[in-house]
N, C-alpha and C positions, 0 to 999 in steps of 0.2 A: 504494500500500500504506500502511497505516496503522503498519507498524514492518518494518522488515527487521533479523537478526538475524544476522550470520558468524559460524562459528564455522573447526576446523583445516581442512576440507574440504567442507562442506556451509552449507547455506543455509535459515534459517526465514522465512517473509514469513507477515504478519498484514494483512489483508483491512482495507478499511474496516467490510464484514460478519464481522469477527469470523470470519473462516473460517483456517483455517491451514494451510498449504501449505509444502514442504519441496523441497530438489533437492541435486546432490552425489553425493561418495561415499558409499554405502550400507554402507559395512564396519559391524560392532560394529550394526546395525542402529538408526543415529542418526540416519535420517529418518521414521522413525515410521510405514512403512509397511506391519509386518512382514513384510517381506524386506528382505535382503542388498545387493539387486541395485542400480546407479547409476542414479538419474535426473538425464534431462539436463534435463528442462522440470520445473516447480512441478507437485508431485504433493499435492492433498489429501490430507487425516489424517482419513478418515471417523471414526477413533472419537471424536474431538473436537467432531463437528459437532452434538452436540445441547449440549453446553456454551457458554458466552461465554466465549473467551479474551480478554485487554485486554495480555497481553503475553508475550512468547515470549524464550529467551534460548539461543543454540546455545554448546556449550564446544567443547575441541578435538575431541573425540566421542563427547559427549553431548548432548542437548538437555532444556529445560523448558518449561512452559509454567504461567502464571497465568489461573485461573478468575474469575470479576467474581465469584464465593462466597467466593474466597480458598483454593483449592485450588491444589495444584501439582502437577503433572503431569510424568515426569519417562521418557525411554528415551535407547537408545545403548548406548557401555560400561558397564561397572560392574566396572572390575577393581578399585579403589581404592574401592568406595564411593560414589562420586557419584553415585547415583539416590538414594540416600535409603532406601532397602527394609529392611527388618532382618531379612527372611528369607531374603534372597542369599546363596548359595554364591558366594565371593568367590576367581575365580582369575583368571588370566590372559583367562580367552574368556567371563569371566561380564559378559551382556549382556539388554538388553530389547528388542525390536524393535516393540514397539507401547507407546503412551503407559500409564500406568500412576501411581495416584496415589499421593502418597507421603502414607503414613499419618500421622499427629501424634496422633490419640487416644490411643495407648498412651504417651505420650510422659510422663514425670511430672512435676509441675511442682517445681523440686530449693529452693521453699522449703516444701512439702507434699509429700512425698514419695508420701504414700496417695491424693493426690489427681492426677488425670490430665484435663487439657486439651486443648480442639479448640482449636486456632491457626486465625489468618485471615489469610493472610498478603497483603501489596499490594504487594512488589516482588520480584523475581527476579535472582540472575546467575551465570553459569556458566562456568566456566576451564578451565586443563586440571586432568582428575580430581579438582576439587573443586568444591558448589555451595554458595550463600547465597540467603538471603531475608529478609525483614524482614515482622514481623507489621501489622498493622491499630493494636495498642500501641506501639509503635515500638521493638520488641525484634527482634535480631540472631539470626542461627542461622544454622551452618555446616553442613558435613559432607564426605566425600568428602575423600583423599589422606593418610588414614593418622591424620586427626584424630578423625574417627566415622563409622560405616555408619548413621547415624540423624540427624537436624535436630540439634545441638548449639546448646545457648543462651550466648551469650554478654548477660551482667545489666548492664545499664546503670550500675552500681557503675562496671564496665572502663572506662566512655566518660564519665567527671565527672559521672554520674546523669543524664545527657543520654542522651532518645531519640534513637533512628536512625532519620535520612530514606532514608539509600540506599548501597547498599553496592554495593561491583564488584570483583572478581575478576582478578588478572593474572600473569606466571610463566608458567614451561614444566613440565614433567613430572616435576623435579624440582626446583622454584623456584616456591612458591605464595605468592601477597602478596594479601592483602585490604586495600581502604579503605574506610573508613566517612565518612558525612556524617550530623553531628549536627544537632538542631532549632536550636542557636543558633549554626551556620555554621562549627563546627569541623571541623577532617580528622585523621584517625587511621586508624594503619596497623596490620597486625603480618603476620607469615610471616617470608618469608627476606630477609634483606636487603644479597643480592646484587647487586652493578650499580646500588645507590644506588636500589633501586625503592621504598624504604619514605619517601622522602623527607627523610630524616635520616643528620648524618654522623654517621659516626663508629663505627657500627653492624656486625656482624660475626655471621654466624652465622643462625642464627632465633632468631624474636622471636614466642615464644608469645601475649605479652600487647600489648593496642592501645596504642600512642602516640601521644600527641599529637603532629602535626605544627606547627611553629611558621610563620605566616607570617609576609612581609616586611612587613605595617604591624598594628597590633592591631584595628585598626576594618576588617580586612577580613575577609568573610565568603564564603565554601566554597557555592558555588549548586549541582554536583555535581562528581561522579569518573568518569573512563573508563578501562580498561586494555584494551588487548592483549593478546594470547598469547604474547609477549614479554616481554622486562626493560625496560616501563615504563608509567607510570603520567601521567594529566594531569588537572588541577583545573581546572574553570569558577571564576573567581573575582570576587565583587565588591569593585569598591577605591574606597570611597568618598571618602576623600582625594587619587584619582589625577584630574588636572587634563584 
């Protein structure tokens, strides 16, 4: 397979042929198959098969998927928001069971308010009941767990006017922590920063706005981020003064 993706209970695997294929529990309809039902073997996603996916990302029970157009594709739960929809009826069993793209055309751009952009986005990642992406510009967008039912942009202002390479998602159902990877190898965090997931002492509560994290030498640079669906977080790092 060319990416495998876990998420709370279920499984996305990306083809070398760009095909996408899914297995798990089928509750909340988070393997893309429209139905419910559990598969035990890798079940294609026919609605995807005319598109090129380049990368898939499963949350606790949701999933996404990236178009090589820079689309995002997004089913599962949706009781919190994380599919991205803005025309979801948002309760408890509100869900999608077949892939479905999350719109950005309507989306306004908040320094031209009358003016409305198509995003293209090149990375993906999914947590419990919230998702992120990063565009083609290397601009941030959240949504999902009570933050926005819609891509929310977070301005390169927050992250020292440094683009975003890559962003990952970590927390349980009531503990969401995002990290960011900057163009010139910084990390920054923000959500809850319980259990020390934000990588900073001292911290208490949530933490709406990103932080710089500080590392242990100044010339070391942040290569990426992975989280869990748990309380923690871990950095690839390069340490160029380490012997």
């Amino acid at each position: 397979a060319r990416q495998v993706s876990c998420g709370g209970s279920h499984t996305l695997l990306l083809t070398h042929e760009l095909e996408v294929l899914s297995c798990g529990v089928g509750e909340y309809g988070r393997l893309g198959t429209g139905s419910k039902v559990d598969a035990l073997q890798p079940t294609p996603l026919t609605l995807l098969a005319d598109d090129d996916i380049l990368q898939v990302a499963a949350g606790f029970d949701h999933s996404l998927a990236l178009s090589r157009a820079g689309r995002i594709y997004s089913w599962g739960r949706n009781h919190l928001g994380q599919l991205g929809h803005s025309d979801s009826n948002l309760d408890l069993y509100s869900l999608e069971d077949l892939p479905r793209i999350v719109e950005t055309n309507t989306l306004a751009d908040e320094e031209q308010q009358d003016r409305h952009v198509e995003l293209v986005f090149r990375q993906i990642a999914a947590g419990n009941g919230r998702s992120a992406a990063v565009t083609s510009e290397g601009e941030l967008f959240v949504w999902g767990n009570r933050l926005a039912h819609q891509p929310k942009r977070f301005p390169s202002s927050l992250f020292g006017g440094q683009k975003v390479l890559q962003v990952a998602i970590g927390g349980d159902s009531s503990r969401s922590a995002v990290a960011v990877v900057t163009e010139n190898g910084e990390l920054w965090t923000f959500g809850d920063s319980k259990s020390c997931i934000l990588g900073k002492k001292g911290l208490s509560g949530k933490q709406p706005l990103p932080l710089h994290v500080e590392l242990k030498n100044s010339d070391d640079r942040v290569l990426s981020v992975a989280s869990g669906l748990g309380q923690h977080m871990a950095a690839f790092v390069h340490m160029p003064n380490e012997s």
